[in-house]
C-alpha positions as CSV (number, residue, x, y, z in Angstrom):
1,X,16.2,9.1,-23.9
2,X,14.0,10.5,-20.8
3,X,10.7,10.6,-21.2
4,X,9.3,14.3,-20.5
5,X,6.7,14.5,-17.9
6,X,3.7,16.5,-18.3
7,X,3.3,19.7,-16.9
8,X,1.4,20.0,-13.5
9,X,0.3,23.1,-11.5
10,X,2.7,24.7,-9.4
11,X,0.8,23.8,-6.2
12,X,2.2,25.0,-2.1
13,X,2.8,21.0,-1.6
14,X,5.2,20.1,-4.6
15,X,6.7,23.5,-4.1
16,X,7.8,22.7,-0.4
17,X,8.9,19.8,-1.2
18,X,10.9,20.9,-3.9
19,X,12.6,23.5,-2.1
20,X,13.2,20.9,0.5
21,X,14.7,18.5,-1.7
22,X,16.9,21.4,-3.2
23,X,18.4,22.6,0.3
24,X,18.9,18.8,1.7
25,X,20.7,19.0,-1.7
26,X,23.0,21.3,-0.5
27,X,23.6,19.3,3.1
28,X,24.6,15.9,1.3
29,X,26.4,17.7,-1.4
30,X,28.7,19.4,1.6
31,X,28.6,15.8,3.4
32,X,30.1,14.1,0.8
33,X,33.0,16.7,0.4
34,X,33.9,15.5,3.8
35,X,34.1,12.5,3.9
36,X,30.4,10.8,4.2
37,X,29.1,10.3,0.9
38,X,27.3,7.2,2.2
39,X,24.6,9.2,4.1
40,X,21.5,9.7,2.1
41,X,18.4,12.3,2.0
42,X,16.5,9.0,3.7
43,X,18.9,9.0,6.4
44,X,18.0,12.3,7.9
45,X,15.0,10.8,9.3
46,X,17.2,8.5,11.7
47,X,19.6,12.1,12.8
48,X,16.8,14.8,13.1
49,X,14.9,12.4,16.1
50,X,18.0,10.5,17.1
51,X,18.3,11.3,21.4
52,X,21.9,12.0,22.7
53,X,21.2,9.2,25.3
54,X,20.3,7.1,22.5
55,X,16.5,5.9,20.7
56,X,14.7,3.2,20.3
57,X,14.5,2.0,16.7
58,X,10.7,1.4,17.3
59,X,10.8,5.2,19.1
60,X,12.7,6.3,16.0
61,X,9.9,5.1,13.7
62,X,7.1,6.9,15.7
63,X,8.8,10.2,15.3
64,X,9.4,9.4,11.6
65,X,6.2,8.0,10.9
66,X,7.3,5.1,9.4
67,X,7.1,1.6,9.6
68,X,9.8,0.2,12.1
69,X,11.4,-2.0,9.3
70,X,11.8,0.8,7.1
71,X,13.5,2.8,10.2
72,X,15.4,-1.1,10.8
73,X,17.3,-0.7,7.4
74,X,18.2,3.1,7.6
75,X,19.6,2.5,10.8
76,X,21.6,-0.7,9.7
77,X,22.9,1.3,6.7
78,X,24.2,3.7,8.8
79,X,25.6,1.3,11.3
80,X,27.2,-0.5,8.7
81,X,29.2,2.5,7.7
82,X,30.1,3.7,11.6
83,X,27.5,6.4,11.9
84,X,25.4,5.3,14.6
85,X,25.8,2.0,17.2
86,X,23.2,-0.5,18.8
87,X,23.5,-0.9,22.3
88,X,21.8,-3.0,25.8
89,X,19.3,-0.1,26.9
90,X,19.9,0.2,30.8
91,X,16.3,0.5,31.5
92,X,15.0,-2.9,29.3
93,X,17.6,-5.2,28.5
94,X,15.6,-6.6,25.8
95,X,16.1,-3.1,23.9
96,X,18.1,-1.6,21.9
97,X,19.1,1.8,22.1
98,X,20.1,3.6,18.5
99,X,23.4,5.8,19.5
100,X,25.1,8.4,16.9
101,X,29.3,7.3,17.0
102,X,32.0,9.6,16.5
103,X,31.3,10.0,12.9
104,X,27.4,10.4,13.6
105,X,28.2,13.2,15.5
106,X,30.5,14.8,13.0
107,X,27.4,14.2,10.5
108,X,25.3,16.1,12.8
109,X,27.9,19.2,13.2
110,X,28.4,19.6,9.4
111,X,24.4,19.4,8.6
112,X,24.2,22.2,11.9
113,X,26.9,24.2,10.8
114,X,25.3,24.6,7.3
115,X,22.4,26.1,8.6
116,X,23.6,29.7,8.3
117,X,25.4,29.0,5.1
118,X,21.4,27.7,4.1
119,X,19.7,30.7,5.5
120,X,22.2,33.0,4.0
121,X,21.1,31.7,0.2
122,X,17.6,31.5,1.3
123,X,18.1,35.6,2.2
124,X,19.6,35.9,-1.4
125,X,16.5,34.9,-2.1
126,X,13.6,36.6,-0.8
127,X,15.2,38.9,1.6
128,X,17.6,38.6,4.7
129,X,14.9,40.2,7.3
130,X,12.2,38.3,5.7
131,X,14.1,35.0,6.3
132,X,13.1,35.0,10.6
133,X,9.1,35.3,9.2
134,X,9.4,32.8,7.0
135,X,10.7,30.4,9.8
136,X,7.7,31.6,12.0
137,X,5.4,30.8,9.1
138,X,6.5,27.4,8.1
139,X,6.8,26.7,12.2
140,X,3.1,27.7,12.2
141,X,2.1,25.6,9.1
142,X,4.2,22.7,10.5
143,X,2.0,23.1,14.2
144,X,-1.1,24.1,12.5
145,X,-1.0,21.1,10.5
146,X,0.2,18.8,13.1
147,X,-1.8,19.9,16.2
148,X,-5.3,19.7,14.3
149,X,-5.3,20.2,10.7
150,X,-4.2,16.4,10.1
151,X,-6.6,13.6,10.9
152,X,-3.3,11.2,9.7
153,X,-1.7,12.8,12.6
154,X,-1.3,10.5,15.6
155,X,-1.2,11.6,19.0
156,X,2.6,10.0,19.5
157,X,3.6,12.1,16.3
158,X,2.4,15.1,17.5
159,X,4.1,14.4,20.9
160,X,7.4,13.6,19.7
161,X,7.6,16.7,17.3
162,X,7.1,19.2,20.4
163,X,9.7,16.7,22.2
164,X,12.3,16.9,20.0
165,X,14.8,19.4,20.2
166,X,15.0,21.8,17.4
167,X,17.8,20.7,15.1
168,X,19.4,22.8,13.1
């Protein structure tokens, strides 16, 4: 029997989240139709800060903001299953540099190739031309949070996020 959980406001937090948690629905849903049912909604932090010249597991963390053992075990999940590789990095060869394999990249052009499919239902859903605002707002949120609104913000984070390329 499940136990029924109190109702709770319907507050701008839970509500993000929840949406978020419905379209990364979507993504692993369509990832394990082809093939990768192994990769999980935890594993997205490893792809979305991933470098194509490869990333530090300790430079993954920081861009995760999360502790580097947590980033240690996504990252030997997914080497474990051929998504990603560990490799000398030229410039210290005491480190490691986290690369995306064959079937890491093929993970990253299914979740990228969704993104239309994703925008497209969003549009069924509060408009087609409202969809571009909506973007600009949650880009703005996302920086206005980030930049200055956040005193658990660290300097590094903040860094990496304008850093990283977009990745959709």
């Amino acid at each position: 029997m499940s136990t029924r959980i109190p109702s709770r406001p319907r507050t701008l937090t839970m509500l993000v989240r929840e949406a978020f948690v419905a379209l990364n629905g979507v993504v692993l849903a369509r990832l394990a139709e082809r093939g990768h049912p192994e990769v999980r909604a935890a594993h997205s932090a490893v792809f979305q800060y991933l470098d194509d010249a490869g990333t530090t597991v300790s430079a993954l963390a920081e861009r995760a903001q999360m502790t580097k053992q947590a980033m240690a075990e996504l990252v030997h999940h997914l080497e474990a299953h051929g998504y990603v590789s560990r490799v000398p990095d030229p410039a210290d060869r005491r480190a490691k540099l986290v690369l995306a394999t064959e079937r890491g990249r093929e993970v990253l052009a299914i979740a990228r190739a969704l993104v239309p499919e994703i925008e497209e239902r969003v549009g069924a859903v509060v408009g087609a031309e409202r969809v571009p605002s909506l973007v600009a707002d949650l880009d703005a949120i996302r920086a206005a949070l980030t930049d200055g609104g956040s005193s658990r913000t660290t300097a590094a984070a903040r860094s990496a996020t304008s850093a990283a390329p977009a990745r959709r």
